[in-house]
C-alpha positions in Angstrom: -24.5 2.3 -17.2 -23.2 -0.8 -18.7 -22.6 -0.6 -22.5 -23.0 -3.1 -25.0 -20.4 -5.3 -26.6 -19.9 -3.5 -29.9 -20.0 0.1 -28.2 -17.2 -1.0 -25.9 -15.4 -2.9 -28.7 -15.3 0.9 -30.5 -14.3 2.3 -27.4 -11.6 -0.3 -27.0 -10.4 -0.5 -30.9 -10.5 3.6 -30.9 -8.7 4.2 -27.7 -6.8 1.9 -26.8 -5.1 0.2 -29.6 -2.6 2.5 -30.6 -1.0 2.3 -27.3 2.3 0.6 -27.5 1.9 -1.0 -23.9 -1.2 -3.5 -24.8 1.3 -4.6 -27.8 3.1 -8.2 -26.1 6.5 -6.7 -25.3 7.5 -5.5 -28.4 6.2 -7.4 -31.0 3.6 -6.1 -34.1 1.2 -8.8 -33.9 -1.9 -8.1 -34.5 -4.1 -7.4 -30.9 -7.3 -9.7 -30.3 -10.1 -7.9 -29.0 -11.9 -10.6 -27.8 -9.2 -11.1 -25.0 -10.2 -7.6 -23.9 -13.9 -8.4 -23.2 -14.7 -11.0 -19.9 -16.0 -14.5 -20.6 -19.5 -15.1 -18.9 -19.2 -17.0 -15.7 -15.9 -15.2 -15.2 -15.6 -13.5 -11.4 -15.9 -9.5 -11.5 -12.5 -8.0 -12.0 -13.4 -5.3 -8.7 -13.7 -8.6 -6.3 -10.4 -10.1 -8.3 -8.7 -6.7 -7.1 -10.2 -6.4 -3.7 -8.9 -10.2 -2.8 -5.7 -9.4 -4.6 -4.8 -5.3 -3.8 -3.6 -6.4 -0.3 -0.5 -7.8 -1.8 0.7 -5.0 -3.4 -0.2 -2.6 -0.4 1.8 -5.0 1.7 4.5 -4.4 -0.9 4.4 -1.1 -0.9 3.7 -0.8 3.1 7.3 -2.5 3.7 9.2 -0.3 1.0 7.4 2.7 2.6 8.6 2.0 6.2 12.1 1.1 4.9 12.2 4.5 3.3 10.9 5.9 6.7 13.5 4.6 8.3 16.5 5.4 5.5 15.2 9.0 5.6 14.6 9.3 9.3 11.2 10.4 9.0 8.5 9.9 11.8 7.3 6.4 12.0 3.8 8.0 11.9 4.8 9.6 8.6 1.5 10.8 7.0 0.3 9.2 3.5 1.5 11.1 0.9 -1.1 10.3 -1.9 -3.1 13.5 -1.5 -0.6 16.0 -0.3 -0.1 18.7 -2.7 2.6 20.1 -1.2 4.8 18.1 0.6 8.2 18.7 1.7 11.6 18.5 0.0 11.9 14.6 2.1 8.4 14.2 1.6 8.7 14.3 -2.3 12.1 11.9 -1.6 10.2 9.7 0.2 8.0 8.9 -2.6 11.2 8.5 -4.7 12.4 6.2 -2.5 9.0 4.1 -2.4 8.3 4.3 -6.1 12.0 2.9 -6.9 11.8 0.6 -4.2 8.7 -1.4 -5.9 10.5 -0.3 -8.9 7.3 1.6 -10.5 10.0 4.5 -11.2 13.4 3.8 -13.3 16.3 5.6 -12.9 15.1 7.9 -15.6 12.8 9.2 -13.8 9.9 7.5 -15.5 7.3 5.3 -14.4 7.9 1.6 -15.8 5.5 0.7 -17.9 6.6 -2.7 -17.8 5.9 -2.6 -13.4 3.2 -1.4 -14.3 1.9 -4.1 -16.7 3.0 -6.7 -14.1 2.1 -5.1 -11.0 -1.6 -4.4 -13.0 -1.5 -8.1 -13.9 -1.2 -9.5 -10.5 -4.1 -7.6 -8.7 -6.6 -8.3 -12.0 -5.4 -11.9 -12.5 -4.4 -10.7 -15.9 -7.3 -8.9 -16.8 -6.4 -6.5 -20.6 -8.6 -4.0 -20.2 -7.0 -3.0 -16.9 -3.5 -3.6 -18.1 -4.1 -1.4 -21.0 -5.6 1.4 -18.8 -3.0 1.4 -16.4 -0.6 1.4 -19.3 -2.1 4.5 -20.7 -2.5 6.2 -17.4 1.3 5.6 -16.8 2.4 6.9 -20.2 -0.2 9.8 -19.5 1.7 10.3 -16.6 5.2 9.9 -18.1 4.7 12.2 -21.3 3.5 15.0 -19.2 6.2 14.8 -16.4 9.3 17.1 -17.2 11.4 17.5 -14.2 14.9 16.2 -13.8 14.8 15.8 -10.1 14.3 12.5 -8.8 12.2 13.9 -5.9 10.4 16.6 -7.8 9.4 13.5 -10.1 8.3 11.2 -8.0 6.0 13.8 -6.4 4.3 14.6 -9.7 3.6 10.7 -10.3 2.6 10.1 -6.9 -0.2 13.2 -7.7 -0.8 11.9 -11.2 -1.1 8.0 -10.0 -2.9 8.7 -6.9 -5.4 10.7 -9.1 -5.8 7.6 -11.4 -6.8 5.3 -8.6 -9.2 8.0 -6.8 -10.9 8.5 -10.1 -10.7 4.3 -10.7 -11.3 3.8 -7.1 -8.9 2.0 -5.9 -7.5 2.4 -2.5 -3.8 2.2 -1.8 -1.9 4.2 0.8 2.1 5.2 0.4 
């Protein structure tokens, strides 16, 4: 069901503005709606992702099969986006991936700012996806707790890989 303008301006103004990541880096300037909302004549944001998603999954492919290798798991290592519960070099392998595309810091956290950028490459800068991959990271981030590096990384591989089933958007690590 497609909603009108002014419904999805609400949506947008109630939502997602008091976010900090739709803010430009840092600054308090005041956010422009309109930048939100597509132009007409503009190509659909799902076929800007499909022709641009194989980047990143190339991306994450190598860092995957580099942290394959560092861990000496199988080369046929299973995907890891669905398992619920992997094991102890499971869970470090998707540390390993996550730091390798940098998408976790050494806090443990996902990096909003990764995000934003990695977001920003596959939509051709599209806001409204930046913002809502923004909130789902920071959804993610606030309700993460645990201090191991593995134990977090499994928890945000769950919470992302629940994000893009429910968006659907298909990447594999």
């Amino acid at each position: 069901m497609k909603l009108p303008n002014i419904q999805l301006i609400t949506v947008v103004a109630g939502v997602l503005l008091p976010m900090q990541c739709i803010l430009v880096h840092g600054q308090n300037t005041a956010f422009d709606l309109t930048k939100l909302l597509p132009k007409s004549g503009t190509e659909p944001v799902w076929s800007v992702i499909d022709r641009n998603l194989p980047q990143v999954q190339e991306m994450i492919t190598t860092a995957r099969m580099g942290c394959i290798e560092k861990l000496g798991l199988p080369k046929n290592q299973r995907p890891l986006m669905k398992v619920t519960n992997p094991s102890e070099k499971e869970k470090c392998l998707a540390e390993c991936v996550l730091k390798k595309i940098q998408l976790m810091d050494e806090n443990n956290k996902l990096n909003l700012s990764q995000v934003e950028k990695l977001t920003s490459l596959v939509t051709q800068d599209n806001k409204m996806a930046i913002a809502i991959s923004c909130s789902m990271a920071q959804s993610c981030n606030r309700s993460s707790s645990s201090k191991s590096p593995c134990e977090a990384a499994h928890f945000f591989n769950q919470c992302i890989g629940r994000q893009l089933e429910h968006s659907k958007v298909k990447l594999i690590w």
